[in-house]
C-alpha positions as CSV (number, residue, x, y, z in Angstrom):
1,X,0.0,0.0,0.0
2,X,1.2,3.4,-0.9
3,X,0.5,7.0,0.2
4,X,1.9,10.5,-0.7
5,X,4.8,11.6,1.6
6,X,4.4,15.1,2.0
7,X,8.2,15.4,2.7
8,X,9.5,14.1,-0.3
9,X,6.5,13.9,-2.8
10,X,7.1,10.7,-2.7
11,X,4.2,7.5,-2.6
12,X,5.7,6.2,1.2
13,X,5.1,2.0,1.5
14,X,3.3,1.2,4.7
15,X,5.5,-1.2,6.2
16,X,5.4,-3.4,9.2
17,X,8.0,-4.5,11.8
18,X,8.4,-5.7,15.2
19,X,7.6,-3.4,18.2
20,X,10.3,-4.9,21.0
21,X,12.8,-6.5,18.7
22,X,14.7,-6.2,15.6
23,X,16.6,-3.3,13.9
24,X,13.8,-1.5,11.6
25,X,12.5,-0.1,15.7
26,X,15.3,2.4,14.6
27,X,13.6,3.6,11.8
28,X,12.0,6.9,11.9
29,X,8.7,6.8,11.3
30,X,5.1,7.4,11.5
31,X,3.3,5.0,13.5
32,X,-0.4,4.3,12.3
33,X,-1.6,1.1,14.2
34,X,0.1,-1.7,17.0
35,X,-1.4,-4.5,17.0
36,X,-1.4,-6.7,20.2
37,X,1.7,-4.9,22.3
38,X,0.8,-6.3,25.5
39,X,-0.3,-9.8,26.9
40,X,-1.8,-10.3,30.4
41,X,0.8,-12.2,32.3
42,X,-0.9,-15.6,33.2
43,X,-3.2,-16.4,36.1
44,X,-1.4,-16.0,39.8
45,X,-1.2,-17.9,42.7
46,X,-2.6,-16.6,44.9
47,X,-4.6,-14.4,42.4
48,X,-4.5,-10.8,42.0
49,X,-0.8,-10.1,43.6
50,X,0.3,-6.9,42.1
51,X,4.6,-6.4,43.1
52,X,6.1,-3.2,42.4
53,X,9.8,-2.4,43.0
54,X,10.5,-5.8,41.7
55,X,14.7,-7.4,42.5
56,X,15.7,-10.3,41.0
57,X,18.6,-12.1,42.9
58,X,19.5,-14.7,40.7
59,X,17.2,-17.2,41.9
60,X,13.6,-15.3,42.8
61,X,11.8,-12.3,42.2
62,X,11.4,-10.4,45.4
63,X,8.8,-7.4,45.9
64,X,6.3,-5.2,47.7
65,X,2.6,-5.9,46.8
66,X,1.6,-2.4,48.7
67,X,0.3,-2.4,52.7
68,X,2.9,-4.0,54.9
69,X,3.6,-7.3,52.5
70,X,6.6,-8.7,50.8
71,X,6.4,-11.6,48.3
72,X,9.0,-13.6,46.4
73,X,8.2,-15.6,43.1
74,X,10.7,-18.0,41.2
75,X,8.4,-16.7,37.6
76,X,6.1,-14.2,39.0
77,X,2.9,-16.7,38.6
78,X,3.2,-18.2,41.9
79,X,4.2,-16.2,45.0
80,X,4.7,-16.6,48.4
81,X,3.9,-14.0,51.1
82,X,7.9,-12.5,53.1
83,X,7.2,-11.2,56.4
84,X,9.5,-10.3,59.1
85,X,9.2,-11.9,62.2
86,X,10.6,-9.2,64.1
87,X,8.3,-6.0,63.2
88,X,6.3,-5.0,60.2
89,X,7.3,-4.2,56.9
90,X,8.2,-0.4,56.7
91,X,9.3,0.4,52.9
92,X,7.7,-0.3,49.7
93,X,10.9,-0.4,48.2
94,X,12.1,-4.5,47.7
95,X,16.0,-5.0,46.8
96,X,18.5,-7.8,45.8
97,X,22.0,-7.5,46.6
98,X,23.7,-10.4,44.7
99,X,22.4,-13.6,46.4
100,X,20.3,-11.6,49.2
101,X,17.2,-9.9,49.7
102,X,16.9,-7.0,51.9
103,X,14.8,-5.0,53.2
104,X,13.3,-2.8,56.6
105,X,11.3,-3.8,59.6
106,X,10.3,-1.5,62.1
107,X,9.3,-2.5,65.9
108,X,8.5,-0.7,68.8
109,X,9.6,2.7,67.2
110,X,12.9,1.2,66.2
111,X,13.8,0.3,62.5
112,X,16.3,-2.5,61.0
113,X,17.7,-3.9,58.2
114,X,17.0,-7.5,57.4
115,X,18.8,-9.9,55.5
116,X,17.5,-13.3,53.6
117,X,19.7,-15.6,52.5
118,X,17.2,-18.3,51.9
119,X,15.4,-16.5,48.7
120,X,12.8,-15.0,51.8
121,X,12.3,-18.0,53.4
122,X,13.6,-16.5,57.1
123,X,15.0,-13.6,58.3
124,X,17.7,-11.8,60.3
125,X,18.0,-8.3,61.5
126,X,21.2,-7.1,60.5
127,X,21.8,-3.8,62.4
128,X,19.1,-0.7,63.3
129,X,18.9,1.4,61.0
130,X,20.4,5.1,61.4
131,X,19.1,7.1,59.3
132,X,14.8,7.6,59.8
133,X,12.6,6.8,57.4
134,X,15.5,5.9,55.2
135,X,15.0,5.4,51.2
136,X,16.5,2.1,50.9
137,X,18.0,1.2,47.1
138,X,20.2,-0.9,45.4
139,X,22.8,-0.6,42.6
140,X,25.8,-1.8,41.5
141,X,26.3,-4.7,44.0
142,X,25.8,-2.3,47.2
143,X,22.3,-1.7,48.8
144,X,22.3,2.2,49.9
145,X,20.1,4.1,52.6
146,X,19.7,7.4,51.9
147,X,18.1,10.7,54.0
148,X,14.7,11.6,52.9
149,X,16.2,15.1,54.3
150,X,18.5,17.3,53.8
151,X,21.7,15.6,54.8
152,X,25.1,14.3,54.0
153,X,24.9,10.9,55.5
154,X,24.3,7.8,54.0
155,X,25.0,4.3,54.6
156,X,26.2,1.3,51.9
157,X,25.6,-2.1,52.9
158,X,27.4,-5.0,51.0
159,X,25.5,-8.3,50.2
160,X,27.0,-10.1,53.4
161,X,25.0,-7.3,55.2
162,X,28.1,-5.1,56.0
163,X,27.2,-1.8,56.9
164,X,29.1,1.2,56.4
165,X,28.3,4.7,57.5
166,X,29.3,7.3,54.7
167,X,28.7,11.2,53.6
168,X,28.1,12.9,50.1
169,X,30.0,15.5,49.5
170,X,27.2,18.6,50.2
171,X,24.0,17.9,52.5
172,X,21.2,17.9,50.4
173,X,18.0,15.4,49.9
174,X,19.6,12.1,48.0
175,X,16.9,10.4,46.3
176,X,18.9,7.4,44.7
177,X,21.8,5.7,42.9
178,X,21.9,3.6,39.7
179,X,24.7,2.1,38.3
180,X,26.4,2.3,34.8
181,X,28.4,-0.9,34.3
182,X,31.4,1.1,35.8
183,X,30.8,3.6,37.7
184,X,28.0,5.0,40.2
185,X,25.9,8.2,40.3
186,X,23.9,9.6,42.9
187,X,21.2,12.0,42.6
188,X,19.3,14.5,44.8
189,X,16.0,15.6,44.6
190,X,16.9,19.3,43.5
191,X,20.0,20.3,41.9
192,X,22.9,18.1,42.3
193,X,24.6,14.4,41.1
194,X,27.7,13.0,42.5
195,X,29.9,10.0,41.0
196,X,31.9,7.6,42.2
197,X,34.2,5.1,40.9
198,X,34.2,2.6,43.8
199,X,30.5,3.2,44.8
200,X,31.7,4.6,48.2
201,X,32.9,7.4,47.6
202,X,31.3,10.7,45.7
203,X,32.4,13.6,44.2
204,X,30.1,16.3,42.7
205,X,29.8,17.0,39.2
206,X,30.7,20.5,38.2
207,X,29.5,20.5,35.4
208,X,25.8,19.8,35.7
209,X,24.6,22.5,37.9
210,X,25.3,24.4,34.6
211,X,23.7,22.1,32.4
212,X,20.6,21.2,34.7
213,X,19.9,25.5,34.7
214,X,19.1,25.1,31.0
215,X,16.4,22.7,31.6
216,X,12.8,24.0,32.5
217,X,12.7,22.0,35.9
218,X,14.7,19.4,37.7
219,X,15.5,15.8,36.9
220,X,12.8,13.5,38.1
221,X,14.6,10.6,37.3
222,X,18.2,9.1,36.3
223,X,18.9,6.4,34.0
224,X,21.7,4.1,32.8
225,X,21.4,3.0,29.2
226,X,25.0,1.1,28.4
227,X,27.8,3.2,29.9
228,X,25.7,6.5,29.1
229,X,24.1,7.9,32.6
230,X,20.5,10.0,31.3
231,X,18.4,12.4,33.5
232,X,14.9,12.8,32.2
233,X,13.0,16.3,33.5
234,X,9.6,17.2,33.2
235,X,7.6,20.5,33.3
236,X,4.0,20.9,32.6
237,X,3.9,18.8,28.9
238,X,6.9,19.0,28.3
239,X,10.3,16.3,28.1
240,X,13.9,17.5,28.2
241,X,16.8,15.3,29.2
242,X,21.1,15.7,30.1
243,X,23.2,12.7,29.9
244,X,27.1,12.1,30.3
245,X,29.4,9.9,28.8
246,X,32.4,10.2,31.1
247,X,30.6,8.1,33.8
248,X,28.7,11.3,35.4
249,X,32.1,13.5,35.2
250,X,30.4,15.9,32.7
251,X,26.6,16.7,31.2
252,X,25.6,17.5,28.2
253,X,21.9,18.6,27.1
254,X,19.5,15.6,25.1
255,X,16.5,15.6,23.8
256,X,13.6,18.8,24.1
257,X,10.0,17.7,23.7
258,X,7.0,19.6,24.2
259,X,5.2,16.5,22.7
260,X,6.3,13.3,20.9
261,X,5.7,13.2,17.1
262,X,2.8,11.2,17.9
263,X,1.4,13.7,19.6
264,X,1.6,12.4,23.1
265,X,2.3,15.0,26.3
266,X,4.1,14.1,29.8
267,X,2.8,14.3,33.4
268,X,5.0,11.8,35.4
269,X,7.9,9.2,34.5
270,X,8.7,5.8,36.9
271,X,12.1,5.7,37.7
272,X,11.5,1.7,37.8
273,X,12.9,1.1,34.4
274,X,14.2,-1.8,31.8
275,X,17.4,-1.7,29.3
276,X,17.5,-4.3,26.9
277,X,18.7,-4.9,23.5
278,X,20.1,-1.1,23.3
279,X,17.0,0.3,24.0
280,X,15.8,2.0,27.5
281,X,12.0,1.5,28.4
282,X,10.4,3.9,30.5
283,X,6.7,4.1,31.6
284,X,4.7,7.5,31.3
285,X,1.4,8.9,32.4
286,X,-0.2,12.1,31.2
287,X,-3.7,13.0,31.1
288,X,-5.0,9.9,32.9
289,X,-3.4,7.6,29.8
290,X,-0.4,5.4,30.6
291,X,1.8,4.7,28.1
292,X,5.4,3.7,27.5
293,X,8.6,5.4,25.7
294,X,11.8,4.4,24.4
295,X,15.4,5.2,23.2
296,X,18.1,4.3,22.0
297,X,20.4,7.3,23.1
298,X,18.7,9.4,25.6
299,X,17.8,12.4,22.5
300,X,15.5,10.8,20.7
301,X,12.1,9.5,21.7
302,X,9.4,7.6,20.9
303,X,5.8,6.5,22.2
304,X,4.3,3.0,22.5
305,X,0.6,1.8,23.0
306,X,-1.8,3.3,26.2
307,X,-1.5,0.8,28.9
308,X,-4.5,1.3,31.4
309,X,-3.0,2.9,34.6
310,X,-5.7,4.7,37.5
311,X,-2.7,7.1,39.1
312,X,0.8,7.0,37.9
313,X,3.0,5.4,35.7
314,X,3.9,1.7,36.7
315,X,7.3,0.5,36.9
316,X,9.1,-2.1,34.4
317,X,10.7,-5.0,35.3
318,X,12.4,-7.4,33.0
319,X,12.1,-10.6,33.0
320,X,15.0,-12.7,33.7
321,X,16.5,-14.6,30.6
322,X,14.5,-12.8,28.2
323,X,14.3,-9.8,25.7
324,X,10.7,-8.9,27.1
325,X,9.4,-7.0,30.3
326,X,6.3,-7.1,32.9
327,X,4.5,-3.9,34.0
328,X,1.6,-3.9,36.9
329,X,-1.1,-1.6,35.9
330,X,-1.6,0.5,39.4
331,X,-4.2,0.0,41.7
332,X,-5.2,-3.3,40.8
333,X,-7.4,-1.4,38.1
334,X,-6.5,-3.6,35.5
335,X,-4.3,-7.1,34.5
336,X,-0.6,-7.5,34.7
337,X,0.9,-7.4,31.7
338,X,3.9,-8.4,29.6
339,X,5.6,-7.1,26.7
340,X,4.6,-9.4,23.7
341,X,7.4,-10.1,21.5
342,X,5.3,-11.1,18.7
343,X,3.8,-7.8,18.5
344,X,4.2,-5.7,15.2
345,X,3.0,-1.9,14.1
346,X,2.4,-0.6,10.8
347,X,4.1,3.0,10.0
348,X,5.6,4.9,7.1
349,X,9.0,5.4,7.0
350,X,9.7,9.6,7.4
């Protein structure tokens, strides 16, 4: 089938490729129709478990299923409820550090850090934990908790539950770390990321102050896509981005969006995200429509079919051994759902 290409004049063929897999997804184009992008993951045991801040240690996939409950699952059809013995689960945020899953209890006012090393099976408090209400995350082999206030100190913990008190270079209100392959980046809720070779120790970046005053607003959330670190900002509709090269050393400015060519705005991003195959997935929300976005480089974007979401963007987590990923759809308001790899659009080439 042909039609005129306005650009060149041209009759365009309406071609057809794969949505999550082979090279034509590189292909700038003009996307008329998906067909079939998403499959409902199959039936759970026990039903209707929705995980979010999904680890993987090698072994099982560990998460938080909202409310004070934990669950592991060796294929995320059949789960099996974690809780600690000692106190009741106090973060949503579920982590593997190699082997180990980890995570924080809280009793009698006081909070710790416990440690499986039986894929959730039993648990052992580590050591309280210092820091209140600490943001508890995991990159690069270390598990971090981070201040949810303005502060220097943080604390690494290694996968044999080591923990080690640290302190960023200015106090500030740290919001996470993600890894690169080779080095680590932290990042604060307002203006500021620090890197670190060793994962221990930080240094700020000079240069992105300067870059990050170009944007329209703050970063809301940082990515690693190969060795490339990317920061993704949004303000009102719009979608601007930095990244770096050098490991976080220096910033440069990316891509500058006030909507996709498809026509699609912004409202929030989940910094829950997958890399695979050269590409970096991120989940979207604007308007009350879900939706998910892709790239291969951090400047250019695209847009993939509405997923039904009730309040924010849900996060992506791959699943192991595979090219595809799973997404829960928020709220229980509709089925989890996978990426379906047989999945194919029709567009015209631009």
């Amino acid at each position: 089938m042909l039609s005129f290409n306005r650009k060149f004049g041209l009759g365009a063929a309406l071609r057809e490729r794969l949505i999550w897999a082979g090279s034509a997804r590189s292909v700038r184009g003009l996307v008329t129709k998906q067909l079939n992008p998403y499959k409902p993951r199959p039936q759970t045991s026990p039903s209707a478990v929705f995980l979010e801040s999904v680890s993987h240690n090698g072994s099982v996939y560990f998460g938080w299923a909202g409310g004070s409950t934990w669950y592991t699952s060796p294929d995320m059809v059949t789960f099996t409820s974690r809780l600690f013995s000692g106190g009741s689960v106090n973060s949503s945020r579920a982590v593997a550090v190699g082997a180990n899953l980890f995570g924080i209890s809280s009793f009698s006012g006081s909070q710790a850090l416990n440690v499986s090393t039986n894929n959730g099976a039993s648990w052992t408090a580590v050591a309280s934990v210092p820091i209140t209400n600490a943001n508890l995350c995991a990159a690069g082999g270390f598990g971090y908790l981070l201040t949810p206030s303005n502060s220097t100190a943080f604390v690494q913990f290694t996968a044999a539950g080591v923990l080690t008190n640290r302190n960023f270079p200015v106090a500030a209100t740290w919001a996470g770390v993600v890894h690169n392959g080779a080095a680590w980046l932290a990042f604060t809720s307002g203006g500021d990321v620090a890197y670190s070779g060793n994962g221990a120790d930080f240094t700020l970046s000079a240069s992105y102050p300067t870059e990050r005053l170009k944007l329209p607003a703050n970063p809301v959330a940082f990515y690693a896509l190969g060795a490339r670190f990317i920061a993704v900002a949004l303000n009102g509709t719009s979608l601007t981005t930095l990244y770096s090269d050098d490991n976080g050393v220096t910033w440069q400015q990316g891509a500058a969006y006030g909507q996709f060519i498809e026509g699609r705005f912004f409202g929030s991003v989940n910094p829950d995200a997958v890399a695979i195959d050269g590409y970096l997935y991120v989940s979207a929300r604007a308007g009350g429509v879900g939706f998910i976005v892709s790239t291969t480089d951090g400047i250019t974007w695209r847009t993939h079919a509405d997923i039904n979401v009730s309040d924010s963007a849900p996060g992506l987590y791959r699943r192991v051994g595979t090219n595809s990923f799973f997404l829960n759809t928020a709220s229980n308001t509709g089925p989890a759902l996978e990426t379906n790899l047989t999945a194919t659009e029709l567009y015209y080439e631009l």
